[in-house]
Residue, then its C-alpha position, 0 to 999 in steps of 0.5 A: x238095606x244094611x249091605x246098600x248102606x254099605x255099598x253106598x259108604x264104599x261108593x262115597x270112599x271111591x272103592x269102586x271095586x268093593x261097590x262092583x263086588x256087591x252087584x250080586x245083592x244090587x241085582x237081588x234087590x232088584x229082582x225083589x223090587x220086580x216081584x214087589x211092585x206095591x214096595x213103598x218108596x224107600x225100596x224103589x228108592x234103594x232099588x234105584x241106587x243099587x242098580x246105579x252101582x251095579x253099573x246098570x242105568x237103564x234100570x236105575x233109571x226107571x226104578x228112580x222113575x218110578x220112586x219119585x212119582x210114589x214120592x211125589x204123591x205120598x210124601x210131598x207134605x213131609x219135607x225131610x223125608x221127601x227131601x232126602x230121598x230125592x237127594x239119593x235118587x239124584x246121587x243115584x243118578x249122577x253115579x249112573x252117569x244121568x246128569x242131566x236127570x240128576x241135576x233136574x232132580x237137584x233142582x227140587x225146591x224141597x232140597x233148598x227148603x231142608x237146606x240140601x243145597x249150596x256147600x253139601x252138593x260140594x262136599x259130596x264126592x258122588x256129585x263131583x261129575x257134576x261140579x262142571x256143569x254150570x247148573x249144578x254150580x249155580x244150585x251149589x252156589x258156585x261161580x260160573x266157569 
């Protein structure tokens, strides 16, 4: 988990070159998350957001898919936790250029419930494709365009 943590800062510094040099752990994991289908969510979650930098949505997709269902029936009572990684399957989402996914999954009431909403979906550089979509604005608090 600490090279996707790494790759996950680099992301969020803009150094795309880095994040592509690390596709060989993303498809690593990804393969890992292949030949464990009973992972807990957190692996399905973190193989979402590494297929999103290894430049492969269709699998970031489907692996995001796949954590929010476990997340929903597991973790739906446990607000932070459940919060937050809805927030990294959206930031994975909109990094692999699913916007409309990610916004939906913005929308999640538990994100507001935590205070993940309004200024730090400004802040945070992996959303910036989104800033323009009026959905986006209103859950940030922004004004319309």
């Amino acid at each position: 988990e600490w090279a996707l943590n790494q790759a996950y800062l680099r992301m969020y510094l803009g150094e795309r070159d880095a994040v592509m040099a690390w596709a060989d752990t993303a498809r690593r994991l990804l393969a890992r998350g292949a030949a464990e289908p009973d992972a807990g969510a957190r692996v399905w979650v973190d193989l979402a957001g590494a297929a999103a930098l290894a430049g492969q949505p269709d699998e970031a997709l489907a692996a995001a898919v796949r954590a929010r269902a476990m997340l929903r029936a597991d973790l739906k009572g446990r607000g932070s936790v459940y919060a937050e990684m809805i927030g990294d399957l959206a930031s994975s989402m909109a990094y692999a250029g699913l916007r409309d996914t990610a916004i939906a999954w913005l929308s999640d009431p538990a994100l507001a419930d935590i205070g993940l909403r309004g200024p730090l979906l400004v802040v945070d550089p992996i959303l910036a494709s989104l800033r323009d979509d009026p959905r986006f604005r209103a859950l940030a608090g922004l004004p319309p365009r």
